[in-house]
C-alpha positions in Angstrom: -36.5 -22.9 -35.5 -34.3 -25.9 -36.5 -36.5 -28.0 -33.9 -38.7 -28.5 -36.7 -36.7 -31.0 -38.4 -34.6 -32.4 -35.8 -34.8 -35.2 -33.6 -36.8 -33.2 -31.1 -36.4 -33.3 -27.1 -36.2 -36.5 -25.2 -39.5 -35.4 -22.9 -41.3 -35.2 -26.8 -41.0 -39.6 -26.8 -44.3 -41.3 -26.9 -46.0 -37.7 -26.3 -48.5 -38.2 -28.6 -49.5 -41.3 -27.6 -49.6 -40.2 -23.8 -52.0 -37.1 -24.7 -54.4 -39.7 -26.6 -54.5 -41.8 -23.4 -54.6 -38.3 -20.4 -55.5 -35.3 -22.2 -59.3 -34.2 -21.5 -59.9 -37.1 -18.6 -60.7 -35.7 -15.4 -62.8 -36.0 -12.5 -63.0 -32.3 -12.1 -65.1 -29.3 -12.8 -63.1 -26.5 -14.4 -64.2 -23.3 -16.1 -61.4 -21.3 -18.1 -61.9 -18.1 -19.6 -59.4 -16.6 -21.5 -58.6 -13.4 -24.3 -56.3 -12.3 -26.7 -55.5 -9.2 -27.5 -53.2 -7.6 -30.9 -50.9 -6.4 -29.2 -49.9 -9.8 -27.5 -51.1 -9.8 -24.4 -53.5 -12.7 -23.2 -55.3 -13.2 -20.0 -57.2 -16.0 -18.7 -58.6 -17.4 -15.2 -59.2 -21.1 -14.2 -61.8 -22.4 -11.3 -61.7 -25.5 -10.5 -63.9 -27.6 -8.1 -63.0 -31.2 -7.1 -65.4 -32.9 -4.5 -65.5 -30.5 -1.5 -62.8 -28.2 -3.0 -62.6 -25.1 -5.0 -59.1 -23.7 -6.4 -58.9 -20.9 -9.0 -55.9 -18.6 -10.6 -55.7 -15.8 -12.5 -53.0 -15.8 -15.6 -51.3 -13.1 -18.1 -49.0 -13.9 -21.2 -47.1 -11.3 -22.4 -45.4 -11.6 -26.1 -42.9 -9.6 -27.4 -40.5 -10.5 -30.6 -39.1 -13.9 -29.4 -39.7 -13.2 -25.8 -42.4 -14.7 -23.6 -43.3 -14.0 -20.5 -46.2 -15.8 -18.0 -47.6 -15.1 -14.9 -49.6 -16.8 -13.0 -51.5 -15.9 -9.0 -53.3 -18.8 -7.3 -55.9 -18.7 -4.8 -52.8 -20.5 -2.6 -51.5 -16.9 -2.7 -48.8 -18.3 -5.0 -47.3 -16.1 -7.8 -45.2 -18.5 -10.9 -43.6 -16.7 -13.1 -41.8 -18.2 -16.3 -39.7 -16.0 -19.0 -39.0 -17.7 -22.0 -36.3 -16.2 -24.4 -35.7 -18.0 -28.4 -32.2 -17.5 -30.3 -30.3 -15.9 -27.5 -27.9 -18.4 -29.0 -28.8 -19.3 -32.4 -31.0 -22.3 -32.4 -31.4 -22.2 -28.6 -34.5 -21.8 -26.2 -34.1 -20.2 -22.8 -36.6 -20.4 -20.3 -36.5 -19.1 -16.4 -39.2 -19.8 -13.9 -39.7 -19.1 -10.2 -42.4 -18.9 -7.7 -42.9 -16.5 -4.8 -43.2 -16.7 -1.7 -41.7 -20.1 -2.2 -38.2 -19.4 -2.8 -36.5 -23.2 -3.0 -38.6 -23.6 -6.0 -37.3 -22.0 -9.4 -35.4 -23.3 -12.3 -33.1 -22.4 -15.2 -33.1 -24.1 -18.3 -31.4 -24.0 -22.2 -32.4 -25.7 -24.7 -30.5 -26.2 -28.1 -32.0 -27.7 -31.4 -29.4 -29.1 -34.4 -30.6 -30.4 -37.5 -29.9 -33.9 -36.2 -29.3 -33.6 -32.1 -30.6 -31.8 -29.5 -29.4 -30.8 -25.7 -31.3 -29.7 -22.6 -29.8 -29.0 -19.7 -31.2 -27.6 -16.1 -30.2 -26.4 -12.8 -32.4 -25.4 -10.0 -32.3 -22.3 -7.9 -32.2 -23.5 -4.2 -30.1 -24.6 -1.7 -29.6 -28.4 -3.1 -30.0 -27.5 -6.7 -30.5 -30.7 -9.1 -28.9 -31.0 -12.1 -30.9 -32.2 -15.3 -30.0 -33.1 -19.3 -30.9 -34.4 -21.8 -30.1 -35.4 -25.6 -31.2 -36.6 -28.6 -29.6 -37.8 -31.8 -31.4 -38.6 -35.1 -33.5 -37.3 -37.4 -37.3 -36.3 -37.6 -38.5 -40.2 -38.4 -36.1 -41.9 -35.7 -34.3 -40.7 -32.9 -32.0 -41.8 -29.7 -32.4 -40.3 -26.4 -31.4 -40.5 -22.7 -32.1 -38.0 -19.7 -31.0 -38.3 -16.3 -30.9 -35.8 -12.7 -28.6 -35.3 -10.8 -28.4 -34.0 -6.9 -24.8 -31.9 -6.7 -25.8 -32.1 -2.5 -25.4 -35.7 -2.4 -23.6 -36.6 -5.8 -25.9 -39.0 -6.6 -28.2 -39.5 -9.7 -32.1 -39.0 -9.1 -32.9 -40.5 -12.4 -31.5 -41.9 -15.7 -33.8 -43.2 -18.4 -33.2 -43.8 -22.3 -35.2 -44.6 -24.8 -36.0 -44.4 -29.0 -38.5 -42.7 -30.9 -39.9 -44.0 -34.4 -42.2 -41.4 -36.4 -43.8 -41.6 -40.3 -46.9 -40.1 -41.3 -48.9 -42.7 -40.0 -47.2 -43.9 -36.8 -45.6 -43.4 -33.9 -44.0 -45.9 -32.0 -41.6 -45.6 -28.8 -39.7 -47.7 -25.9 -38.4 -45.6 -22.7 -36.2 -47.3 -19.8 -37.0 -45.6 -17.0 -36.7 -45.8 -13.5 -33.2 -46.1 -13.2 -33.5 -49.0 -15.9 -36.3 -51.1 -13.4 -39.4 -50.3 -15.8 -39.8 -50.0 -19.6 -43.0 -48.3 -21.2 -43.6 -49.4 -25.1 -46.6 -46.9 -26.7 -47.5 -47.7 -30.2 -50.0 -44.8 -32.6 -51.3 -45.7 -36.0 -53.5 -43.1 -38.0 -56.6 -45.3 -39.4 -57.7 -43.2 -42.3 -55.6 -40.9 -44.9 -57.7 -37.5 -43.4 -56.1 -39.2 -39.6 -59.5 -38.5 -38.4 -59.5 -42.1 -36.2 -56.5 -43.1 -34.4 -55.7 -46.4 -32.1 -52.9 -46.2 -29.4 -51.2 -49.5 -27.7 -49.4 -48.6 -24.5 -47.7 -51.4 -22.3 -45.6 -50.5 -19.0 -44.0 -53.3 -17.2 -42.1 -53.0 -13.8 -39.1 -55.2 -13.8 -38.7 -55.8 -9.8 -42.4 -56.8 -9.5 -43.1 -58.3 -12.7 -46.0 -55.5 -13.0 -47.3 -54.9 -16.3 -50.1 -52.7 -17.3 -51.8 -52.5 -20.8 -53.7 -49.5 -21.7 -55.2 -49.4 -25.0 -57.0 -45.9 -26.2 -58.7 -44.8 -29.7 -59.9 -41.5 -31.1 -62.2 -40.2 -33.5 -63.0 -36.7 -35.1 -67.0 -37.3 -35.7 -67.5 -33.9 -37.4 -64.9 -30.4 -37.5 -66.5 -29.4 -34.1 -66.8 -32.8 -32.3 -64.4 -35.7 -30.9 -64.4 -38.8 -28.9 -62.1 -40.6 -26.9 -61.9 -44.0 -24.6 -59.5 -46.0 -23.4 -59.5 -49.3 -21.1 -56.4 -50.8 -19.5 -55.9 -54.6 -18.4 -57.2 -53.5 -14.3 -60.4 -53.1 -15.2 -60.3 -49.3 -16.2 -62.2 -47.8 -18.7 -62.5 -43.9 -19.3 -64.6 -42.1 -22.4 -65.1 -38.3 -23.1 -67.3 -36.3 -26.0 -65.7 -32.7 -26.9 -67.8 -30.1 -28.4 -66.8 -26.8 -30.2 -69.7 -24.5 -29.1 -68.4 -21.7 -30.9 -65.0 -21.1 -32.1 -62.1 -21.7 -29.6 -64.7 -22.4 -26.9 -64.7 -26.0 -26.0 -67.1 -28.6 -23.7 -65.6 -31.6 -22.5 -67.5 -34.1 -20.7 -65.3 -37.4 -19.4 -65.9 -40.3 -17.0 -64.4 -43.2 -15.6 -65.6 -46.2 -14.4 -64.0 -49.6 -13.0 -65.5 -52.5 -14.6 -64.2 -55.1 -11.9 -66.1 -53.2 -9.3 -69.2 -51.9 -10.9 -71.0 -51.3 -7.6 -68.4 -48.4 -7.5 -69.7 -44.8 -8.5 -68.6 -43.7 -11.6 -66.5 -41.0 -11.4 -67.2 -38.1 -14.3 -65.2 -34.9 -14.5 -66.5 -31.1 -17.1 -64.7 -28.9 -18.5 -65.5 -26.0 -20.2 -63.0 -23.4 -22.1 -64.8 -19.9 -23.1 -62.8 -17.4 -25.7 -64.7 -14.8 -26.4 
């Protein structure tokens, strides 16, 4: 799809950097089992326990030519469903989502990709619908963005936030305005090594009507094909770490914790994951 070498979507600024810094940390216990079969159908179900608390679901993903189509039933007795259709229009994505019984919640939204823009827009399926878009201009290596939400019941934007995104083979750099222009978030990635096994990530948020400004800084490094290691610390005292094992192919143990070094006396918190393919 012409995605590929265009400027990408807005919501893809700083991602990478964001996934070094949140992806894997948790203070939860989670199993997820999941299958594939030929014919395209996959299957999976999640349990996950937090403190006192147990909450599961049970998943399918149905693919057919450029259609896709996901369903998902909680143990909240909740039933998501999302439909995701490519090239309906050339270059565009189409994707449709709703959950029962809950019927102020669904959503659709089209998505179109040009070799050097591209253009989300969405509209919810309730009463008081919001409006979001999106676009980007540029090219693969540097792009211009803005987003902003709008609520057609009381004409009144939700959100508005611009940014830029810088990308070579060895970083990736971004600056976002966001909310409503009273906070900017500056995330920095640089590859250490030519087989981009290491990487280090610099991410400073500062509120503008408070003068708040957090620093998190985050590294992570491929020890062997099968294992990985993260941490990160931020300028409150915060410091997270996680180890993730390949036990077999595609099934994967992650072990995280967190812990607040200005308050050691406080338990460490420490969260386990662990993702089974047969």
């Amino acid at each position: 799809m012409s995605s590929r070498r265009g400027p990408g979507l807005f919501s893809d600024f700083g991602k990478k950097a964001k996934e070094v810094l949140s992806k894997g940390y948790s203070d939860e216990q989670t199993v997820v089992i999941s299958s594939q079969s030929d014919t395209g159908l996959a299957l999976g179900s999640t349990l996950v326990k937090k403190g006192g608390l147990s909450s599961g679901d049970v998943a399918a993903q149905y693919k057919f030519k450029n259609a896709t189509v996901d369903i998902k039933f909680d143990t909240e007795s909740n039933i998501s469903t999302t439909v995701t259709v490519a090239d309906i229009l050339p270059s565009s994505k189409t994707i449709a989502s709703w959950k029962l019984p809950d019927y102020n919640y669904g959503k659709i939204e089209i998505q179109y990709f040009h070799e050097h823009s591209s253009l989300t827009a969405a509209v919810g399926l309730n009463k008081s619908p919001a409006l979001d878009v999106s676009a980007t201009i540029g090219t693969p290596c540097v792009a211009f963005g803005t987003e902003a939400s709008y609520m057609v019941s009381s004409g009144s934007f939700m959100k508005y936030n611009a940014g830029f995104s810088l990308k070579t083979p060895d970083v990736c750099a971004s600056a976002i305005l966001f909310d409503k222009g009273d906070a900017v978030r500056v995330s920095y990635l640089h590859h250490l090594d030519q087989l981009k096994r290491g990487l280090a990530v610099g991410e400073i948020t500062r509120k503008f009507s408070t003068n708040e400004n957090t620093l998190t800084v985050g590294c992570s490094y491929v020890i062997d094909p099968h294992t990985m290691v993260k941490a990160k610390l931020n300028n409150h005292g915060h410091l997270g770490a996680l180890v993730q094992h390949e036990l077999k192919p595609n099934s994967i143990l992650t072990v995280s914790g967190s812990f607040d070094t200005l308050a050691m006396e406080k338990t460490p918190r420490f969260g386990l994951a662990l993702s089974l393919k047969p």
